[in-house]
Every structure is written in C-alpha cells, then in structure tokens.
N, C-alpha and C positions, 0 to 999 in steps of 0.2 A: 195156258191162259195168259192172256199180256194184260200187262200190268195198267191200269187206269192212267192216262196221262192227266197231269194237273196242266191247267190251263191257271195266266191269270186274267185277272181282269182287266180290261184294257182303261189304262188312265188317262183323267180324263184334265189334259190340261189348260188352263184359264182360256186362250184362243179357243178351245172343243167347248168350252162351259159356254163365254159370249156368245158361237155361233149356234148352239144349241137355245140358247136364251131368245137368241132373235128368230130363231125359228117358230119358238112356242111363244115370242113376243114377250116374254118374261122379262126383268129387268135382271141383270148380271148382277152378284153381291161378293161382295167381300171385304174383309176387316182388316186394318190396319192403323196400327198407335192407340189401337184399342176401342175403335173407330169401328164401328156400321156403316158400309157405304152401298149404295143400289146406284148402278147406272140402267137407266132406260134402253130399251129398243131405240133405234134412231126416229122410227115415225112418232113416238113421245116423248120425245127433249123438245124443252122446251123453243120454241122459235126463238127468244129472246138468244138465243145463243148465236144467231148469223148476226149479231148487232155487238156481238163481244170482242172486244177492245183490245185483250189482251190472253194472254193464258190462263192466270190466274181468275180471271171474271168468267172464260170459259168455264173451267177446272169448277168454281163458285155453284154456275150457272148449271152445269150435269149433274153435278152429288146434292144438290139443293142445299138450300138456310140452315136447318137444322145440321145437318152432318156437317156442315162446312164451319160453323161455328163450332163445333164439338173438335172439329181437327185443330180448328186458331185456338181451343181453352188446352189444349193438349199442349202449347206453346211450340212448333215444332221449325224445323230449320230450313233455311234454302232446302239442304240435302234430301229433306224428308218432303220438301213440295216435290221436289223432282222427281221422287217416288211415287207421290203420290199421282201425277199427271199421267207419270207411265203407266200406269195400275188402269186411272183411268181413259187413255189412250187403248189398253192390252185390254179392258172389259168391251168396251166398243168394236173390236176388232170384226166380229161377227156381224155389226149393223150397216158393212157398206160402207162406211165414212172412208 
C-alpha cells in the first residue's frame, strides 16, 4: 500500500490576495505599524484620486481619513511611507492600475 502523499497548500501571496480581491471585488487588507488598512478594487477608489498631486495625497486618497490619520498618530518615517506606498502599490496589483 503507498503511502499517502501530503500536499501543502498553495500560498497565497499578497499579488494572489489583490487579484483575488478584485475578482470578488473585495477590497485588499492589511496591517502595518499596527495599522488597518483596506485598499479598494480599482472601480471603487475614489475618483478624486486622478486629481492627486502627489504620492503622498494618492497614498492619503486609497487607504482613506481614518487609516491615514491612524498611520500620521503612529508618527512614522520617510522609510515607513515608502513602505507603506509599496504595500499599497502591491494591494492594487490585482486591479489593473
């Protein structure tokens, strides 16, 4: 008798989470700095975002008021914006942009 193969389960990485999200239209989440953050499918971001200035108002303008304020009380650094952009750069991956 042969022996049962274990399989594992196929991991599911941030790119596979976004594109899955925008399939089921779901918004992408994830935490960082202690931080909740949800990015939308692309057809629910907000329009105000083709009108952004810069990164940082993009960046403002995807994760909304609330979480964005919550990342500025976290006091955090260049470093950790950069992070943060890419995060949500890497959640959007899925919606086409």
């Amino acid at each position: 008798m042969a022996a049962a193969r274990k399989t594992a389960a196929p991991k599911t990485t941030p790119k596979t989470a976004a594109a899955e999200a925008e399939a089921t239209e779901q918004p992408t989440k994830f935490t960082f700095l202690g931080v909740d953050f949800e990015v939308p499918p692309a057809k629910q971001i907000p329009l105000d975002l083709l009108f952004a200035e810069d990164e940082v108002e993009a960046v403002k303008i995807i994760v909304g008021e609330d979480s964005w304020a919550q990342f500025r009380a976290a006091r955090p650094t260049i470093g950790d914006f950069q992070e943060l952009s890419a995060k949500v750069n890497e959640a959007s991956a899925g919606s086409g942009n």
